[in-house]
C-alpha positions as CSV (number, residue, x, y, z in Angstrom):
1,X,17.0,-7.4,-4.0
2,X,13.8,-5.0,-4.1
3,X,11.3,-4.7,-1.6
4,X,7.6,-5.1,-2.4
5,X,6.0,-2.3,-4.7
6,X,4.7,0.7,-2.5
7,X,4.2,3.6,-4.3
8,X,5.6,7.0,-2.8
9,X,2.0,9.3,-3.1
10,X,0.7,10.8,-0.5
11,X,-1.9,8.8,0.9
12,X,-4.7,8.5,3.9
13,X,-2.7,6.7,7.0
14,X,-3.9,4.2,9.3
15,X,-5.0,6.7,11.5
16,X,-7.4,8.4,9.2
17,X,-10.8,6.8,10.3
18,X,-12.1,3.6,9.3
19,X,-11.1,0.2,9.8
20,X,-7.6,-1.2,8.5
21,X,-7.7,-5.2,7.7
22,X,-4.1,-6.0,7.6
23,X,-3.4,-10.1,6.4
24,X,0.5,-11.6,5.6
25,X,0.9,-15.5,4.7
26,X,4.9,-14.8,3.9
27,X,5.0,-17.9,6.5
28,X,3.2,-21.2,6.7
29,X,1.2,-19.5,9.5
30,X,-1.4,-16.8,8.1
31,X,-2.5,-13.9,10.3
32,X,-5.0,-11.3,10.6
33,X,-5.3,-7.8,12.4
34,X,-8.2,-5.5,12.2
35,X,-7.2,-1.9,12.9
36,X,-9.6,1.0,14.2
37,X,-7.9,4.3,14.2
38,X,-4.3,2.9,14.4
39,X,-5.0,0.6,17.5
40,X,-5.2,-3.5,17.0
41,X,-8.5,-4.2,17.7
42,X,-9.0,-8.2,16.8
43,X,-6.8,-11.0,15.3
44,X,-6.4,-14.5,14.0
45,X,-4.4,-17.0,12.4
46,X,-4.2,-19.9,10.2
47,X,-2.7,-22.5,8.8
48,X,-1.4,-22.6,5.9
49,X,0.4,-25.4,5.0
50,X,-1.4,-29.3,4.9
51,X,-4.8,-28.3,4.4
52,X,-7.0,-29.4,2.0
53,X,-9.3,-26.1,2.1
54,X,-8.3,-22.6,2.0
55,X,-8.0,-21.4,5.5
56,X,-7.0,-17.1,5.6
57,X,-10.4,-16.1,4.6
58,X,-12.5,-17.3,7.4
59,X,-9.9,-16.6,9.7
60,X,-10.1,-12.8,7.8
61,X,-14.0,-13.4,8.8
62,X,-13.1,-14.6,12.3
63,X,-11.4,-11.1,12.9
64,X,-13.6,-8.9,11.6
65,X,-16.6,-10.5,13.6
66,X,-14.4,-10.5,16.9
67,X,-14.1,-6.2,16.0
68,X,-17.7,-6.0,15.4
69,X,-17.6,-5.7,11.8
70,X,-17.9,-7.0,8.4
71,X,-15.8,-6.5,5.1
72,X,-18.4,-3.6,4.6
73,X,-16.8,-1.8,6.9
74,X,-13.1,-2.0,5.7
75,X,-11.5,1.0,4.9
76,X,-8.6,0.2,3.4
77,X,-6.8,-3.5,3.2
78,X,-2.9,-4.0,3.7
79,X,-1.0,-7.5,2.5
80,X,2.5,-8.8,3.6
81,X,3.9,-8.7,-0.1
82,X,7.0,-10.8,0.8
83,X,9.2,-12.5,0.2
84,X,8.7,-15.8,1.3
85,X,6.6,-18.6,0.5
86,X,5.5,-18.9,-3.1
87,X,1.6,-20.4,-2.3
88,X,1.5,-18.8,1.2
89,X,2.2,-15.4,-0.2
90,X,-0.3,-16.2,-3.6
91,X,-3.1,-17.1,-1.5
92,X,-2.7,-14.2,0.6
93,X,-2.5,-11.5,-1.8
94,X,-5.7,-13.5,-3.7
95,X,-7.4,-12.8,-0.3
96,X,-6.2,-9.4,-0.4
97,X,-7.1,-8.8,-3.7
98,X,-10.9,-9.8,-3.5
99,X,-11.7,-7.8,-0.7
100,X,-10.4,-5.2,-1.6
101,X,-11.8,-4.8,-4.9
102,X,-15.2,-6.2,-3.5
103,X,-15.4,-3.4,-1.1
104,X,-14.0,-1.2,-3.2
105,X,-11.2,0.0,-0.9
106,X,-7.2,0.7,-1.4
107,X,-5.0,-2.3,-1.0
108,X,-1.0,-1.4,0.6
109,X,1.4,-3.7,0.2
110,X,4.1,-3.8,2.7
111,X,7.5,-6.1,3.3
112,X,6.6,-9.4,5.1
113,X,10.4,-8.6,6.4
114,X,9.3,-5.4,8.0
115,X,6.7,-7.2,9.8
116,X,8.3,-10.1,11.2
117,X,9.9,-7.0,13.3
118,X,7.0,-4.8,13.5
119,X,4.6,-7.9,14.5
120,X,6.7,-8.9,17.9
121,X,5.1,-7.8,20.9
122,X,6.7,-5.3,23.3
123,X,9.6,-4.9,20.9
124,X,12.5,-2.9,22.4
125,X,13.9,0.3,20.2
126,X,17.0,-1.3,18.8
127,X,18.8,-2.7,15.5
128,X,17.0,-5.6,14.0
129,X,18.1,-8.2,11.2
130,X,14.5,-9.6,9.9
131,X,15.6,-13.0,8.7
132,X,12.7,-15.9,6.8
133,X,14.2,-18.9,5.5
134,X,14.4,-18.8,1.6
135,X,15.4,-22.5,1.4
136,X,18.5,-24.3,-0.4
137,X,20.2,-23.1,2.3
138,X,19.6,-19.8,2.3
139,X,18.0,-17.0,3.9
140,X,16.2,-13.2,3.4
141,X,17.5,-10.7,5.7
142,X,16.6,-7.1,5.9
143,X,17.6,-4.4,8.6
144,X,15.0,-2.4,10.8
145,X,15.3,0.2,13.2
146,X,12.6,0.5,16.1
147,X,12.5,3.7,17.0
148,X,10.9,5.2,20.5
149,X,7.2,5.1,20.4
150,X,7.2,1.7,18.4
151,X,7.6,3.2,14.5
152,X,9.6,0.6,12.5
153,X,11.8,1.6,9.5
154,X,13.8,-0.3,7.2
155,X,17.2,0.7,7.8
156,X,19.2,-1.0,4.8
157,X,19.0,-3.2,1.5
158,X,17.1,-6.6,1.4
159,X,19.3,-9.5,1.2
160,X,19.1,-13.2,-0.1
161,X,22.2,-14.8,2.1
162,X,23.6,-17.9,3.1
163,X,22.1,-18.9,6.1
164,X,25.2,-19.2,7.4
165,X,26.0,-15.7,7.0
166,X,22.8,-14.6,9.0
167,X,24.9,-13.7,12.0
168,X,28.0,-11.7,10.0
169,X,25.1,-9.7,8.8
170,X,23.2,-8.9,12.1
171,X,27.2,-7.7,13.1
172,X,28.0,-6.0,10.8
173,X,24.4,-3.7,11.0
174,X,24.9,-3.9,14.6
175,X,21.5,-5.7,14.9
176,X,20.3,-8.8,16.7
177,X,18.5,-11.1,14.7
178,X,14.9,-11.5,14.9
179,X,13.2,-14.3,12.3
180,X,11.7,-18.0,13.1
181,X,14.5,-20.0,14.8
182,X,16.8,-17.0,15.1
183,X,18.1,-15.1,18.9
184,X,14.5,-13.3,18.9
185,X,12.4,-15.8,17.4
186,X,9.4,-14.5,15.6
187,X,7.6,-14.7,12.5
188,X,5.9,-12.0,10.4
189,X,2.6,-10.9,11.9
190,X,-0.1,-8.7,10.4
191,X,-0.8,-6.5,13.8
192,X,2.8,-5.0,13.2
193,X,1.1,-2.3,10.7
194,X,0.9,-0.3,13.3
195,X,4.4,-0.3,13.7
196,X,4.5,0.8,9.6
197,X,2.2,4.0,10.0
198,X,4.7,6.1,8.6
199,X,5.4,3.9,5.7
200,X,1.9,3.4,5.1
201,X,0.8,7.4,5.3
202,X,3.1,7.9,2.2
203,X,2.5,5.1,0.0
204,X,-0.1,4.7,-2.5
205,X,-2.3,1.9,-3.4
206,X,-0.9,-1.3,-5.7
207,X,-2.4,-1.3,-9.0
208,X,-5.1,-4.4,-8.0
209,X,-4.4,-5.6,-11.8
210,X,-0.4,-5.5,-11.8
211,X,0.0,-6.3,-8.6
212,X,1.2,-9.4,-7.0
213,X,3.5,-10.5,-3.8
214,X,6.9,-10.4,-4.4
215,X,8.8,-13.7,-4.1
216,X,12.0,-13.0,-3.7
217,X,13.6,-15.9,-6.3
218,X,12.0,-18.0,-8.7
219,X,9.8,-20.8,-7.9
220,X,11.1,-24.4,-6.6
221,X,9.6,-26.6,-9.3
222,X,11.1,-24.4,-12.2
223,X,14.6,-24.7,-10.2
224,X,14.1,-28.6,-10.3
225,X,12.3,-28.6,-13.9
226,X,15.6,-26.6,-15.4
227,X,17.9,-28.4,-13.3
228,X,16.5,-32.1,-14.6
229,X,16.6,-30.7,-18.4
230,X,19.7,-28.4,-18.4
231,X,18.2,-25.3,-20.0
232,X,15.9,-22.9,-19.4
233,X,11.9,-23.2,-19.4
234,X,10.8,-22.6,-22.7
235,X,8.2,-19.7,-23.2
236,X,4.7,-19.3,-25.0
237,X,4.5,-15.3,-25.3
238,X,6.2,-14.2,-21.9
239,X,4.9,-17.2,-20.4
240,X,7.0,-20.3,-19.5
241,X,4.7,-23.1,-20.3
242,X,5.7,-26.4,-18.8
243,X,3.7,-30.3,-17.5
244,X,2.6,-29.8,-13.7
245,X,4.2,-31.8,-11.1
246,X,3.2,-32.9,-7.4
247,X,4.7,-29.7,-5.6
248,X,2.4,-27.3,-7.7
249,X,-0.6,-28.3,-6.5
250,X,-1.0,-26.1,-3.5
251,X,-0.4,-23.0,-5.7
252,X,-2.9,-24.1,-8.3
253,X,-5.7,-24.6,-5.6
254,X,-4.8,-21.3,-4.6
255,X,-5.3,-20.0,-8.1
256,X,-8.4,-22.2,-8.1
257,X,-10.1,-20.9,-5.2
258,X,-8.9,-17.3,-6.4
259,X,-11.0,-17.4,-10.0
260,X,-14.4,-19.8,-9.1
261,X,-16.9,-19.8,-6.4
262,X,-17.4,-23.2,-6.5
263,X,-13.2,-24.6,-6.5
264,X,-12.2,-27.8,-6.8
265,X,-10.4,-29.9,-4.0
266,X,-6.7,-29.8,-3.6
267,X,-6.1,-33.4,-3.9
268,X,-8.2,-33.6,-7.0
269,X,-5.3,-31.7,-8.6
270,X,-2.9,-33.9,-7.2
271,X,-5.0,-37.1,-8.4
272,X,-4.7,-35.5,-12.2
273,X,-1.3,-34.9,-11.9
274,X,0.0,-38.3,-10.4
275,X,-2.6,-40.4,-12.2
276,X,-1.4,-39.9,-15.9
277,X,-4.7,-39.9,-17.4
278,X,-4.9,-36.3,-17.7
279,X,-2.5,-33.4,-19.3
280,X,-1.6,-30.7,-16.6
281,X,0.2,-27.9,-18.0
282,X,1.0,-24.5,-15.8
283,X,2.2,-21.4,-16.8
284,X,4.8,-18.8,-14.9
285,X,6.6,-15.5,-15.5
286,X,9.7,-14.4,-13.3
287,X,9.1,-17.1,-11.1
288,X,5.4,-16.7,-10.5
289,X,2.5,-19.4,-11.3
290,X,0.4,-17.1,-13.5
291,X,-2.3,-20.2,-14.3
292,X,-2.9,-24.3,-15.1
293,X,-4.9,-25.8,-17.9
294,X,-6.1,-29.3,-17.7
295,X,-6.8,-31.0,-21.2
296,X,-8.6,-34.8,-21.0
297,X,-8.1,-36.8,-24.3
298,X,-10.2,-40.2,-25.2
299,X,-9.2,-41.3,-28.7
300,X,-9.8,-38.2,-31.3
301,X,-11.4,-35.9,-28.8
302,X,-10.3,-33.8,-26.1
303,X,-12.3,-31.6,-23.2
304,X,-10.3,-28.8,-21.6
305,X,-11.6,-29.4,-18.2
306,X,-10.4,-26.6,-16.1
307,X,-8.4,-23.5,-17.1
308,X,-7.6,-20.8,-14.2
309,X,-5.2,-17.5,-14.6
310,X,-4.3,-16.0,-11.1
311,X,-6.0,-12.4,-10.8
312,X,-2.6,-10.7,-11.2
313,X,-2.0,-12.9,-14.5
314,X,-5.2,-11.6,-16.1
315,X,-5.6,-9.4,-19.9
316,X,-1.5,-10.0,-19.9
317,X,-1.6,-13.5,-22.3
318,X,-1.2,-16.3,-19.8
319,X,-4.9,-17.3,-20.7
320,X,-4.0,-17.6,-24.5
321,X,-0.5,-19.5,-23.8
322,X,-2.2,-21.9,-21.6
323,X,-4.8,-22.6,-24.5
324,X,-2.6,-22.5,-27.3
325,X,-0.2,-25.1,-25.0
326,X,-3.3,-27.4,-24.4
327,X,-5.0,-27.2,-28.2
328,X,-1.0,-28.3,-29.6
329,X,-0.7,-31.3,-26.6
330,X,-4.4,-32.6,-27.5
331,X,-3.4,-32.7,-31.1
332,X,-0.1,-34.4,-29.8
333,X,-2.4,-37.1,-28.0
334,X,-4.4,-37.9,-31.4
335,X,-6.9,-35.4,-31.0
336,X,-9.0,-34.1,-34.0
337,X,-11.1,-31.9,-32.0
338,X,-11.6,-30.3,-28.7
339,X,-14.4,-29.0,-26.3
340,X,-14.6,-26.9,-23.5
341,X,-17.4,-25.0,-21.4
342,X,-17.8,-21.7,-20.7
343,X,-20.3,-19.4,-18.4
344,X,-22.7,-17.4,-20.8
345,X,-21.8,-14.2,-19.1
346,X,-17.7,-15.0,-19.9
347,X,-17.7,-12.7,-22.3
348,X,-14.1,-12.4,-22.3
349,X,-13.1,-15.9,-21.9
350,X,-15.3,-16.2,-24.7
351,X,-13.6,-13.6,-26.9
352,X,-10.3,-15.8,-25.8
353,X,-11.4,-19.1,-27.1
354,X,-12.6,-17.8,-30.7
355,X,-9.9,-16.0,-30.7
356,X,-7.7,-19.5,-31.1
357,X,-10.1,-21.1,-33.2
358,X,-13.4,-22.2,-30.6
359,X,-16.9,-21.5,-31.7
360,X,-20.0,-22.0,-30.1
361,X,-21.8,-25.5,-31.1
362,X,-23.9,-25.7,-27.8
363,X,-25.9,-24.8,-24.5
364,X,-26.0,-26.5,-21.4
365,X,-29.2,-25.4,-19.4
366,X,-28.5,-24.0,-15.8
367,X,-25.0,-25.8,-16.1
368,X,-23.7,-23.9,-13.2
369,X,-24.8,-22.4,-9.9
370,X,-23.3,-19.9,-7.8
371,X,-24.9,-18.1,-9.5
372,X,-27.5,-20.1,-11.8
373,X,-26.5,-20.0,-15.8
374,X,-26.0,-21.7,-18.9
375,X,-22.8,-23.0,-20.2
376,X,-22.2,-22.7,-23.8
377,X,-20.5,-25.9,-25.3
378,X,-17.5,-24.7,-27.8
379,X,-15.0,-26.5,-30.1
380,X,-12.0,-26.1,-32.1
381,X,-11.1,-28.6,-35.3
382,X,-7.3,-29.3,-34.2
383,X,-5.5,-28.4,-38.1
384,X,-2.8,-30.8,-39.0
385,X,-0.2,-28.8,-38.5
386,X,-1.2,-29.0,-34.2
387,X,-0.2,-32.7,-34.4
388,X,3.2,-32.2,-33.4
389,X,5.3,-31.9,-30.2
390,X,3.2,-30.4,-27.7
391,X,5.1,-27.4,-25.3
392,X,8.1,-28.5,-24.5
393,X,8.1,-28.6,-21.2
394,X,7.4,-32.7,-20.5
């Protein structure tokens, strides 16, 4: 197994002025630290799992207001990159993602492994084994060294193990096992970047486009879609495209409240999805939910009524795969034609949906707010040859 991408250029440390916001979600817990010269100066938490609102950005606002400051005055923004949970971690690096590009400050990523150690107070110097549960059984494991004066370095190859095997492996790296439920229970904490100085002061920024948190397998409802069919998702481009089931829906509100200021609610995805009276369709790539389209058909019509790619999905084709899969299931469903709305100033969602066929037909006045702007009403004549099996993924 890798560890999350941190680049190996020389780079400003945490103790180079300015504040540090440090956020991880590798857990169903989210926390926060805020950082001033090295030292933790404020934190928070939330939770992560169960909610129907996305919950790591006010506690991100909660932090920054006990230390006095805003996101103005962030200097630099590091993410727990994993592994561990697939819509914990998304939401997280979303977060990440938009503050750092709306402050225009570096984003780090470092190993949510490293800071299950690095995050436990009062740590003694010692072996570690950082273990998080990976499910089916098994767990991640990774060995740390704390060294006098607090630093924490990785001290060995990440592992995806049996969790049975969690204790051979703290033996054999003479280690005791820190994790939650292990001998030194823990969980990854975003203070512990203090701990990672070192790490940090030679890494580089992620690449805000390319970036995104590393999983560490692929994602649960692919397991159980390729499981149930006996082969392999099938792809649109380099994108799996496949029918949406219950278990996504966290992961596409997290996408959801990642692309519009105005997101739907979580359960209205899960309504969609349950109800039958709507197609769901999301895309993934190694694992990773890259985007959802929703297509709504009434006898030879269809509406594509919500289409999100997830910021590190974005100019790579997940967008056109999730179009092309809707435009072939509407035709499937007896559509002849199909609609959609689009924010004037899209430009390049625009450029997208003429690209496939979609031309302008329409305004709607001060359609949305948030800001205040017209929509412009598109459609595409579904051709004949359309009106076959939709993606194959049903």
């Amino acid at each position: 197994m890798g560890r999350p991408e941190v680049g190996a250029a020389p780079h400003a440390g945490l103790a180079r002025g300015g504040l540090t916001l440090s956020l991880d979600a590798a857990t169903y817990e989210g926390t926060v630290a805020v950082l001033r010269d090295g030292a933790v100066v404020a934190e928070a938490s939330a939770a992560m799992r169960g909610e129907t609102e996305e919950r790591l950005t006010p506690a991100v606002v909660r932090a920054l207001a006990q230390a006095g400051a805003t996101a103005r005055d962030v200097a630099r923004v590091v993410c727990g990159g994993g592994p561990g949970s697939f819509t914990s971690l998304r939401i997280a690096g979303s977060v990440a993602k938009g503050i750092a590009l709306g402050s225009d400050v570096p984003l780090y990523a470092v190993s949510s492994l490293a800071l299950v150690v690095a995050g436990v107070r009062d740590i003694a110097p010692g072996d570690y084994l950082a273990v998080l549960d990976a499910m089916r059984g098994e767990s991640y494991a990774a060995p740390f060294r704390v060294h006098p004066g607090g630093r924490v370095a990785q001290s060995g190859e990440a592992l995806l193990l049996p969790a049975s095997a969690v204790a051979e492996a703290a033996a054999r790296y003479g280690a005791r096992p820190v994790g939650p439920g292990e001998e030194l229970r823990a969980a990854p904490h975003a203070r512990g970047v203090w701990r990672l100085r070192d790490e940090l002061a030679a890494a580089a920024p992620v690449d805000l486009d390319a970036w995104e948190p590393w999983y560490g397998r692929m994602a649960e409802a692919q397991v159980r879609w390729e499981a149930a069919h006996g082969r392999a998702l099938p792809v649109n481009g380099s994108f799996a495209v496949r029918s949406a089931v219950a278990s996504d829906v966290d992961e596409m509100h997290a996408i959801e409240v990642a692309s519009f200021p105005r997101p739907w609610r979580r359960n209205a995805f899960r309504e969609l999805i349950l109800g039958g009276n709507a197609r769901v369709l999301v895309a993934e790539r190694a694992g990773s939910m890259a985007g959802f389209v929703i297509v709504l058909a009434a006898a030879d019509e269809a509406e594509i009524a919500n289409l999100a790619v997830a910021p590190a999905g974005r100019r790579q084709g997940a967008g056109g795969a999730l179009v092309a899969a809707a435009l072939a299931e509407a035709a499937r469903l007896g559509a002849r034609r199909a609609f959609l709305e689009v924010r004037e100033s899209n430009a390049a969602a625009q450029a997208l949906y003429r690209r496939v066929g979609f031309d302008e037909v329409g305004r709607r006045h001060r359609y949305y707010d948030m800001p205040d702007e017209d929509a412009i009403v598109m459609r595409c004549n579904l051709p004949a040859a359309l009106r076959g099996p939709a993606c194959d993924a049903t």
